[in-house]
Residue frames as qw, qx, qy, qz and C-alpha x, y, z in Angstrom:
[[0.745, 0.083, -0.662, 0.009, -31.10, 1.96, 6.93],
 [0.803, -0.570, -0.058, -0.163, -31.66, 0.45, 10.40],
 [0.097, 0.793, -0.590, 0.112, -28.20, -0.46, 11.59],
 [0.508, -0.419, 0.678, -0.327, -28.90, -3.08, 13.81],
 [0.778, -0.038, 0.627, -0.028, -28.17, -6.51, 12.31],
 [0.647, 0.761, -0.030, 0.042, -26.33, -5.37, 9.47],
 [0.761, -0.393, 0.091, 0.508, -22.89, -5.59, 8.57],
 [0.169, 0.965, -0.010, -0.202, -20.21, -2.74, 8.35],
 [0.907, -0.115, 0.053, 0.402, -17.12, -2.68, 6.70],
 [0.072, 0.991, -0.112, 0.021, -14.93, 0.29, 7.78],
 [0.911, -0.058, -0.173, 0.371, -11.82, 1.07, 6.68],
 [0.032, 0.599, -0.251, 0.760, -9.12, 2.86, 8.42],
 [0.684, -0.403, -0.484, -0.368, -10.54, 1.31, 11.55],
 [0.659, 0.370, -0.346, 0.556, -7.84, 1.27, 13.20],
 [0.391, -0.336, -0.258, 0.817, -8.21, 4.58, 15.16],
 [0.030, 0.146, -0.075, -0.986, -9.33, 7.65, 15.20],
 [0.473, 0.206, 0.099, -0.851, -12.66, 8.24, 13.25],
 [0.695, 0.078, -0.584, -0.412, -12.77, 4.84, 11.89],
 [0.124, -0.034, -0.845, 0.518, -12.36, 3.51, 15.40],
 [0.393, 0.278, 0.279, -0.831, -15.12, 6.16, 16.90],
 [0.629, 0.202, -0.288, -0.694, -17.58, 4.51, 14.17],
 [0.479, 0.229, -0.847, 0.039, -16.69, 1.25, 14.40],
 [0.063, -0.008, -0.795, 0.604, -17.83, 1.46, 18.07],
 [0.400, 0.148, 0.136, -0.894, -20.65, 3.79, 17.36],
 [0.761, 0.065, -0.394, -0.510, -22.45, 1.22, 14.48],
 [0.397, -0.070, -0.902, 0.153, -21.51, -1.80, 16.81],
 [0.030, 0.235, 0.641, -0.731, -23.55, -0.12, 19.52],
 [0.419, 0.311, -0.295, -0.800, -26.20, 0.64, 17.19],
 [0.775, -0.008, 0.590, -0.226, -26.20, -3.22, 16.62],
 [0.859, 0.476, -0.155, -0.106, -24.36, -3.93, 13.44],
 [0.855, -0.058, 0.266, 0.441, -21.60, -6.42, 12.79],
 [0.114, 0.925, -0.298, -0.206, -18.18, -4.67, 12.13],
 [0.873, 0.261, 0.065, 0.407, -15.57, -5.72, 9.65],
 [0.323, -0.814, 0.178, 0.449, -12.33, -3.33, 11.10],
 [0.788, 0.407, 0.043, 0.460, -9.94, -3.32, 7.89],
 [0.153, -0.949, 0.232, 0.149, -6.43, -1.29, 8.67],
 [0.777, 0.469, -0.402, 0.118, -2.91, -2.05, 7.86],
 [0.149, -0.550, 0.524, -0.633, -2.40, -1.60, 11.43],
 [0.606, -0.206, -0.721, -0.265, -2.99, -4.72, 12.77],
 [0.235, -0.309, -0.739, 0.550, -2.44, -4.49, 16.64],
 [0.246, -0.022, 0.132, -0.960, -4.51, -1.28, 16.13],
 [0.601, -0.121, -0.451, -0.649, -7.30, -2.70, 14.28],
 [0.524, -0.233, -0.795, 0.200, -7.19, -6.04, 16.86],
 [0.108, -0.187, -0.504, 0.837, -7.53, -3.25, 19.80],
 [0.384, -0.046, -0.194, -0.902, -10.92, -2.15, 18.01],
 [0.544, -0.155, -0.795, -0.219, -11.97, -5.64, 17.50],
 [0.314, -0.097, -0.707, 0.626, -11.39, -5.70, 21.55],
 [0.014, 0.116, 0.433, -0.894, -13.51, -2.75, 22.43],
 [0.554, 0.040, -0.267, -0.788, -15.98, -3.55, 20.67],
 [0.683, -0.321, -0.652, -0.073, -16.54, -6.90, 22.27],
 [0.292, 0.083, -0.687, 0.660, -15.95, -5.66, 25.50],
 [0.454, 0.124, 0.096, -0.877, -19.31, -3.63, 25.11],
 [0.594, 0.121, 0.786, -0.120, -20.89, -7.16, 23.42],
 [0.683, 0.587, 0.057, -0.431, -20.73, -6.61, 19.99],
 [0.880, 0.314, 0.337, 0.114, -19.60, -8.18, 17.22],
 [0.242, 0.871, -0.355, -0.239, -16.59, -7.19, 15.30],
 [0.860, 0.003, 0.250, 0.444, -13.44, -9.08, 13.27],
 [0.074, -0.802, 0.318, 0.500, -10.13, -7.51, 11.62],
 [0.842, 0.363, 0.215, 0.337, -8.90, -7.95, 8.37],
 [0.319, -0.497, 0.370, 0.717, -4.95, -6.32, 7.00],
 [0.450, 0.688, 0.569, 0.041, -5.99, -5.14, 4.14],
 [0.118, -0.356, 0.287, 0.882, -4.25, -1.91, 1.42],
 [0.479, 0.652, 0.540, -0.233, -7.17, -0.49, 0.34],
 [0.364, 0.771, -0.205, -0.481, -5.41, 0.49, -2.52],
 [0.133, -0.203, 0.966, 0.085, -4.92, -3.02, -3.55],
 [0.726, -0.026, -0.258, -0.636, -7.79, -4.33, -5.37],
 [0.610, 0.151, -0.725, 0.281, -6.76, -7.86, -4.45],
 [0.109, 0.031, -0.526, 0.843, -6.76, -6.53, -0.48],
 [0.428, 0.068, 0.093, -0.896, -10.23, -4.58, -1.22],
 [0.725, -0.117, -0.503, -0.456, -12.10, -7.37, -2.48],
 [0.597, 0.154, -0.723, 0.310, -10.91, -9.45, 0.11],
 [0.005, 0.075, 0.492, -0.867, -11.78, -7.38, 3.11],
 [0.495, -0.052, -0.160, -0.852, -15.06, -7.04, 1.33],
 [0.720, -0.045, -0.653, -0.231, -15.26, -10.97, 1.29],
 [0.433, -0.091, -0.869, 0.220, -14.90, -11.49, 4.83],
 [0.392, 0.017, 0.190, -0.900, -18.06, -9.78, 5.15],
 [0.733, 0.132, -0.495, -0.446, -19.69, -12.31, 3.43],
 [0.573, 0.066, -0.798, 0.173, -17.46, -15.46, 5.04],
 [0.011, 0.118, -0.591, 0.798, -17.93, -13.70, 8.57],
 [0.130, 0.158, 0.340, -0.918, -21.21, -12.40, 8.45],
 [0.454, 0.241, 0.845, 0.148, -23.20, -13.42, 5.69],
 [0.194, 0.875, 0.422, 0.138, -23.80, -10.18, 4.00],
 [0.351, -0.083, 0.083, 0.929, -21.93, -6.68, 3.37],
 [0.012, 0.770, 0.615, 0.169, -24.46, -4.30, 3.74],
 [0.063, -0.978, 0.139, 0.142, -22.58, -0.59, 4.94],
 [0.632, 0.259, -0.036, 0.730, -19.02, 0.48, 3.09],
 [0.203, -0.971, -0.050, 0.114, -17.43, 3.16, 5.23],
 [0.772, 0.403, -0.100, 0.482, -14.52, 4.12, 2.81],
 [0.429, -0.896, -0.080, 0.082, -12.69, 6.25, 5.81],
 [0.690, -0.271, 0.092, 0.665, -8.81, 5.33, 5.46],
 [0.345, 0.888, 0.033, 0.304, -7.26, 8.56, 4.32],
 [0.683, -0.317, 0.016, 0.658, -3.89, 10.33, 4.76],
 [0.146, 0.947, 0.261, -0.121, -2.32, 13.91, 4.27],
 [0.555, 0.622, -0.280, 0.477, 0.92, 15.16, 2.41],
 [0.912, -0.071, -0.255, 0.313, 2.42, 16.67, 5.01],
 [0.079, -0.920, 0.371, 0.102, 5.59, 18.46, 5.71],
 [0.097, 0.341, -0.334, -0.873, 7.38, 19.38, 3.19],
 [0.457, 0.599, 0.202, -0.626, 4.31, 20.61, 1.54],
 [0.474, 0.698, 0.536, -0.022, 3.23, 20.49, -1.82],
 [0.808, 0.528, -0.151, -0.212, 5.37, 20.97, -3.96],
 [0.143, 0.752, -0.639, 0.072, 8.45, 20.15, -2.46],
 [0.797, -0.110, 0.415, -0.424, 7.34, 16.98, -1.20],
 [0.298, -0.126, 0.859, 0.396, 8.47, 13.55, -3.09],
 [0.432, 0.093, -0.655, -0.613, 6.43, 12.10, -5.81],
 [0.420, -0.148, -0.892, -0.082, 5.68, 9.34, -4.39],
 [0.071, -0.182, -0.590, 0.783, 4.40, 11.01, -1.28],
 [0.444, 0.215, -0.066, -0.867, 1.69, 13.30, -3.05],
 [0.438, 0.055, -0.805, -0.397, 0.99, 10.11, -5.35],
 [0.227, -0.347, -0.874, 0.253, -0.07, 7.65, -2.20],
 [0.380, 0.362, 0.365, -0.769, -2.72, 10.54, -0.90],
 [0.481, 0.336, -0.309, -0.748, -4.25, 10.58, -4.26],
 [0.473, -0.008, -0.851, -0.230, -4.49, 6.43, -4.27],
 [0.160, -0.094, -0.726, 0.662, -5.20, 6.38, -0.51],
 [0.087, 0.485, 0.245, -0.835, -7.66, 9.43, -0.40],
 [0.486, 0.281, 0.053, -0.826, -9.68, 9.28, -3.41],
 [0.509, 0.269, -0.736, -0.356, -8.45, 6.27, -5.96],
 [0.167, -0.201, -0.961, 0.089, -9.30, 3.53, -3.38],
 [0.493, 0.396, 0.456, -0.626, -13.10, 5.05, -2.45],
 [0.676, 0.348, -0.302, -0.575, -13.53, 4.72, -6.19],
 [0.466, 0.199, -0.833, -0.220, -12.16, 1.18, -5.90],
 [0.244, 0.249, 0.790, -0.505, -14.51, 0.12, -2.49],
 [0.528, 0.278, 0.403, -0.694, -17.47, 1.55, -4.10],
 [0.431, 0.399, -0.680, -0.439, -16.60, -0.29, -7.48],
 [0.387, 0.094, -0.917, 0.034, -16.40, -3.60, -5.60],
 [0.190, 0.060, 0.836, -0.512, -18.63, -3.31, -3.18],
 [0.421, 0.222, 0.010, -0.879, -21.72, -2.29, -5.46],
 [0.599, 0.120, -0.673, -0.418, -22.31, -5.38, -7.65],
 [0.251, -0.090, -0.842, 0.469, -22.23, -7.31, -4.16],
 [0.179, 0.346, 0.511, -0.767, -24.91, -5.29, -2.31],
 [0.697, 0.139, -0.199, -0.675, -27.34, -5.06, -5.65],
 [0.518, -0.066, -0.814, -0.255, -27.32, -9.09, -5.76],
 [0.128, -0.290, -0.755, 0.574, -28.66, -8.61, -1.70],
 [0.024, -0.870, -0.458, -0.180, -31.38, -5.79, -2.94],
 [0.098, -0.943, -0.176, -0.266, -29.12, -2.67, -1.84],
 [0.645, -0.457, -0.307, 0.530, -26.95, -1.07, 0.68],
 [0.057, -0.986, -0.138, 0.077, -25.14, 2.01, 1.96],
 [0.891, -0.122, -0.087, 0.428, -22.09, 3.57, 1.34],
 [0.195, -0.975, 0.001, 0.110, -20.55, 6.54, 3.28],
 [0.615, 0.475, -0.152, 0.610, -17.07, 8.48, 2.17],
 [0.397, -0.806, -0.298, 0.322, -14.78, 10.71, 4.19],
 [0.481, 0.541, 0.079, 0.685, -13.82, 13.63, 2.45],
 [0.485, -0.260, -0.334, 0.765, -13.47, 16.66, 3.80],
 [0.007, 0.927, 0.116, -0.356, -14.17, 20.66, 4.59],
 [0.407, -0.320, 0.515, 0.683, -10.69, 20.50, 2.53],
 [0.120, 0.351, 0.770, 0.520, -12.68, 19.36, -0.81],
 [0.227, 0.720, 0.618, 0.219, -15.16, 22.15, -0.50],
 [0.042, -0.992, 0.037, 0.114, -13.26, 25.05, -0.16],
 [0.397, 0.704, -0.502, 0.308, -9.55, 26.13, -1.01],
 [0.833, -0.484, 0.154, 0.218, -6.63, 24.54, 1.39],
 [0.530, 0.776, -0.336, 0.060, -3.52, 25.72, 0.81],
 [0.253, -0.747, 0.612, -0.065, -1.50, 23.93, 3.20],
 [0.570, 0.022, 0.807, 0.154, -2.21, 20.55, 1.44],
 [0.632, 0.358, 0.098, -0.680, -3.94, 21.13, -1.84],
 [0.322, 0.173, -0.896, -0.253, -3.27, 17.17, -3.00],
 [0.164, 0.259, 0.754, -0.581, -5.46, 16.72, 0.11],
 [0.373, 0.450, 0.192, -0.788, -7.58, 19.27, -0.79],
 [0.302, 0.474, -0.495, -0.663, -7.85, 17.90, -4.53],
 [0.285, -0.053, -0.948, 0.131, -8.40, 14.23, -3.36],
 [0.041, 0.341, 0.727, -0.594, -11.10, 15.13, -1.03],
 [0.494, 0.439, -0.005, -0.751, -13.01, 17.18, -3.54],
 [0.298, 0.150, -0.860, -0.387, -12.41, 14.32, -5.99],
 [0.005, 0.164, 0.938, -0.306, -14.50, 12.18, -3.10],
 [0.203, 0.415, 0.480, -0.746, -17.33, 14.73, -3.12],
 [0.468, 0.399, -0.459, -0.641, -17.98, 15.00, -6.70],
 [0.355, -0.099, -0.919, -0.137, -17.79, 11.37, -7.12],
 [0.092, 0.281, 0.793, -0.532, -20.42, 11.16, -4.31],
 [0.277, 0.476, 0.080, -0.831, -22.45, 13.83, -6.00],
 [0.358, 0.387, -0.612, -0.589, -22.25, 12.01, -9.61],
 [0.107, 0.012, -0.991, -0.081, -22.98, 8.64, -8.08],
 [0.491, 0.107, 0.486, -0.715, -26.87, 9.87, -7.28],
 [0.739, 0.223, -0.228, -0.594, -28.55, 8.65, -10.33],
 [0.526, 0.063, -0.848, -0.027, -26.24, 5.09, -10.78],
 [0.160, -0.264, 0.619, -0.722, -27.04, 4.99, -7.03],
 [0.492, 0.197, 0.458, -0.714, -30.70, 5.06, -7.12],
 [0.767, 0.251, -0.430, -0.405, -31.01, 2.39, -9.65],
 [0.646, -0.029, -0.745, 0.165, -29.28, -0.33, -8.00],
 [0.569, -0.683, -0.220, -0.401, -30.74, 0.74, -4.14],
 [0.733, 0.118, -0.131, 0.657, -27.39, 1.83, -3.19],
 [0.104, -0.972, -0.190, -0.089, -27.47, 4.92, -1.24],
 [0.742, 0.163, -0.189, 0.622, -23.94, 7.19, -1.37],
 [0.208, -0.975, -0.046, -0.065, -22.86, 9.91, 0.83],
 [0.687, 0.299, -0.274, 0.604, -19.93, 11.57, 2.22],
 [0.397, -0.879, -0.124, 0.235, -19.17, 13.37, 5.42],
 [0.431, 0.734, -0.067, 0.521, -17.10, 16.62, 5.50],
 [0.622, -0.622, -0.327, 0.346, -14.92, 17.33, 8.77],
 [0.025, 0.887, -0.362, 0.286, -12.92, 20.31, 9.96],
 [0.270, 0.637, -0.603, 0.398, -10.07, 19.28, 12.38],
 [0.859, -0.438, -0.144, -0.223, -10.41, 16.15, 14.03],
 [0.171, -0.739, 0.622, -0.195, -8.72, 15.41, 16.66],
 [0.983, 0.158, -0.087, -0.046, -7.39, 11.69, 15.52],
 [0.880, -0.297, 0.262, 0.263, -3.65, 10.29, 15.61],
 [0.486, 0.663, 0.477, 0.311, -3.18, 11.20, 12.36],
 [0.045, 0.947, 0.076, 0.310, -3.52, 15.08, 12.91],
 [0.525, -0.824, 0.181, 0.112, -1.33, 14.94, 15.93],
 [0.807, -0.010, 0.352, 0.473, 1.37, 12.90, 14.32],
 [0.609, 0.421, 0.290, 0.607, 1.42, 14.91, 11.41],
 [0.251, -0.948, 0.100, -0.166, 0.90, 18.88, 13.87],
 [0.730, -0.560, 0.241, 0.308, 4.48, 17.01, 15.26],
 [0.674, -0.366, 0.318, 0.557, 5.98, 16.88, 12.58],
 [0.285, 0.740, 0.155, 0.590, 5.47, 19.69, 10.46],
 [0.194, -0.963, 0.146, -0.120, 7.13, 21.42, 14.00],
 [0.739, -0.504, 0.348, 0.280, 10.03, 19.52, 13.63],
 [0.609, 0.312, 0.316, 0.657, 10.78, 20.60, 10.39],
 [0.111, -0.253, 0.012, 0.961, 10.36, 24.48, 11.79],
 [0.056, -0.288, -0.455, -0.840, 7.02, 25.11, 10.54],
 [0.447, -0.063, 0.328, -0.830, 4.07, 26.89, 12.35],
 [0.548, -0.283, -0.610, -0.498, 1.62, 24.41, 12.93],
 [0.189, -0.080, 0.602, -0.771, -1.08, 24.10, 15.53],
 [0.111, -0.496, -0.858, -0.074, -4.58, 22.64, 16.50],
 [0.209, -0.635, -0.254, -0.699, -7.39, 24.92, 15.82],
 [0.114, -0.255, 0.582, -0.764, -8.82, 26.18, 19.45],
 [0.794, 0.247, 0.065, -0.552, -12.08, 24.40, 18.46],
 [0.212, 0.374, -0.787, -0.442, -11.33, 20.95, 17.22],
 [0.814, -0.142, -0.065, -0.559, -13.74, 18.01, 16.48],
 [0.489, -0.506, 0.668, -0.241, -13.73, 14.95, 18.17],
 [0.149, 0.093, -0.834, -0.523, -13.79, 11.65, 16.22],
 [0.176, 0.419, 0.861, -0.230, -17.21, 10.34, 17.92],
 [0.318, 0.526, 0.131, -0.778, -19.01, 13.73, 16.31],
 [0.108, -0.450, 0.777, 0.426, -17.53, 12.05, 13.42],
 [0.002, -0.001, -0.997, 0.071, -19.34, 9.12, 14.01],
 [0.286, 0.528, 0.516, -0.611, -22.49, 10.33, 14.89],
 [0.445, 0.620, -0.285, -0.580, -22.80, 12.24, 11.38],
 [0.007, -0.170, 0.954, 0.246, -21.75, 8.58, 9.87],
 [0.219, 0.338, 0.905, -0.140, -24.41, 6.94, 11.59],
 [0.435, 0.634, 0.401, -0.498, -27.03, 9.85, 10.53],
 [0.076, 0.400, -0.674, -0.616, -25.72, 9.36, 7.08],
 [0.199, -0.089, -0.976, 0.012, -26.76, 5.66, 7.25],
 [0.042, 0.369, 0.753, -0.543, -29.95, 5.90, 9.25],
 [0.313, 0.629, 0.256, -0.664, -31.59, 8.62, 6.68],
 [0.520, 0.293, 0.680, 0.426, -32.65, 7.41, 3.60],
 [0.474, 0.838, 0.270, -0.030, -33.74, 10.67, 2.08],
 [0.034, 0.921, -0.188, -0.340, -30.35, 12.22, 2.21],
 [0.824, 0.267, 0.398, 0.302, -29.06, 10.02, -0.96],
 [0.598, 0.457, 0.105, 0.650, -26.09, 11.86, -2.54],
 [0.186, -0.920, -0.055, -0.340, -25.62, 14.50, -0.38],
 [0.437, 0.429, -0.394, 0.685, -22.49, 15.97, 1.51],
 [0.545, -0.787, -0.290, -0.001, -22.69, 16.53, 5.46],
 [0.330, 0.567, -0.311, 0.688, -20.35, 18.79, 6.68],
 [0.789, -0.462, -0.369, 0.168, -18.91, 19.04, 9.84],
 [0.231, 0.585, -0.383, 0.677, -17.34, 21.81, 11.81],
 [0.325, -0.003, -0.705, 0.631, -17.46, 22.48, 15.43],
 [0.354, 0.032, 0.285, -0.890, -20.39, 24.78, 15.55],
 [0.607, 0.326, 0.237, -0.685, -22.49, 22.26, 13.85],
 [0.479, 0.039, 0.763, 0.432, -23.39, 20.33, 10.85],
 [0.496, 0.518, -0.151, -0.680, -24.83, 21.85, 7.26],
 [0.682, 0.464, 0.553, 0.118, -25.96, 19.63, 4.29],
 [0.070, 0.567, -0.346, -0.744, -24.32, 20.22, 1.25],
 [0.789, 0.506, 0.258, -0.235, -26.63, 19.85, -1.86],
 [0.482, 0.003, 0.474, 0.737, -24.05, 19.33, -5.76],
 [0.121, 0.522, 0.032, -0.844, -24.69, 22.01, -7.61],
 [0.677, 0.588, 0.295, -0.331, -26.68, 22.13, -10.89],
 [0.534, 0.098, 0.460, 0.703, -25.09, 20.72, -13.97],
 [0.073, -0.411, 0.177, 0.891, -24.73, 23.56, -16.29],
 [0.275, -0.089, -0.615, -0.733, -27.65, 24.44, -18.53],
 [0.260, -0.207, -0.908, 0.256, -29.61, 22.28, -15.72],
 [0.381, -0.516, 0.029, -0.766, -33.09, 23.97, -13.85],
 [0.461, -0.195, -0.803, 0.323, -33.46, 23.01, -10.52]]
């Protein structure tokens, strides 16, 4: 999908890698719906992106609010006159104290945050985009979700949850001309990470930023080529520092491929 004169609605927008995208597809030339619960953040996006002449509005939105999600979805529509890219981006990470010692409620919000509200964007946004003839819609899971993590595995369990679902949605996908992906980072260097490298050392645990870490614009980039290549429909893009790899889903069992 072309980018330019389409409209995006990313959320998490705020900062970090939904910022870095936010800029990237406005420069690209699509209209940007910012959604965060951060509002002076998200307004500071809105900003930099018109400062460069594009096009952008904020909505407050808890994308784990269906109520919220539709809503943010609609002022694509009221704004713009169309809703044509979902970048489900907002995510969060347990923490310190870890797994298991963590609260309930703590582990719980990743798992609504991080996997339950992508299933509820791509729920609501789909029936919308098939009555237009289509759209895209990109996830951010993680390097977490395809390999082991022990220092978070609710992360880690949420973020694979994102990839599967991505993987499963090829077929519904390619009936309603709906194209799903997901990008996979290593260690970006967002707000987010720092915040949460602070304060897993203030509770006395080792933690550090890799020597290698990715920036959120790389981030971005790997969004936009998400969006921009229609052949790579269900398919996983990892992201480390040395590079990116395609990741294919594996064969259902019994399956020949």
């Amino acid at each position: 999908m072309e980018p330019k004169g389409k409209v995006a609605v990313i959320t998490g927008g705020a900062s970090g890698i939904g910022r870095a995208t936010a800029q990237r597809l406005a420069v690209a030339g699509a209209r940007i719906v910012v959604a965060d619960l951060d509002e002076s953040m998200g307004s500071d996006t809105v900003k930099l992106i018109e400062s460069v002449g594009g096009t952008a509005t904020f909505v407050k939105a808890d994308v784990t609010d269906s109520n919220d999600t539709q809503r943010m979805l609609d002022t694509a529509i009221a704004k713009f006159g169309r809703l044509d890219i979902l970048y489900n981006n907002a995510g969060i990470a347990v923490g310190s104290p870890p797994f298991p010692v963590g609260e309930l409620r703590r582990w719980r919000r990743v798992l609504d945050i991080d996997l339950q509200a992508v299933i509820l964007g791509t729920y609501l946004a789909a029936p919308m985009m098939e009555r237009q003839g289509g759209g895209v819609i990109v996830s951010t899971a993680s390097m977490a979700g395809l390999y082991p993590y022990k220092e978070d595995p609710v992360y880690a369990a949420a973020k694979a949850g994102v990839v599967n679902f991505t993987f499963s949605l090829a077929p519904w996908a390619a009936r309603l001309n709906i194209r799903v992906n997901c990008v996979c980072p290593g260690v970006v260097d967002t707000p987010l990470v720092r915040k949460g490298i602070d304060a897993a050392r203030r509770a006395g645990e080792r933690a550090s930023l890799p020597a290698r870490i990715i920036a959120p614009t790389e981030i971005a980039e790997a969004v936009l080529t998400l969006i921009v290549d229609d052949s790579l429909a269900g398919r996983a893009l990892e992201v480390r520092p040395a590079g990116r790899r395609l990741v294919e889903a594996p064969a259902a069992p019994g399956s020949r491929r």
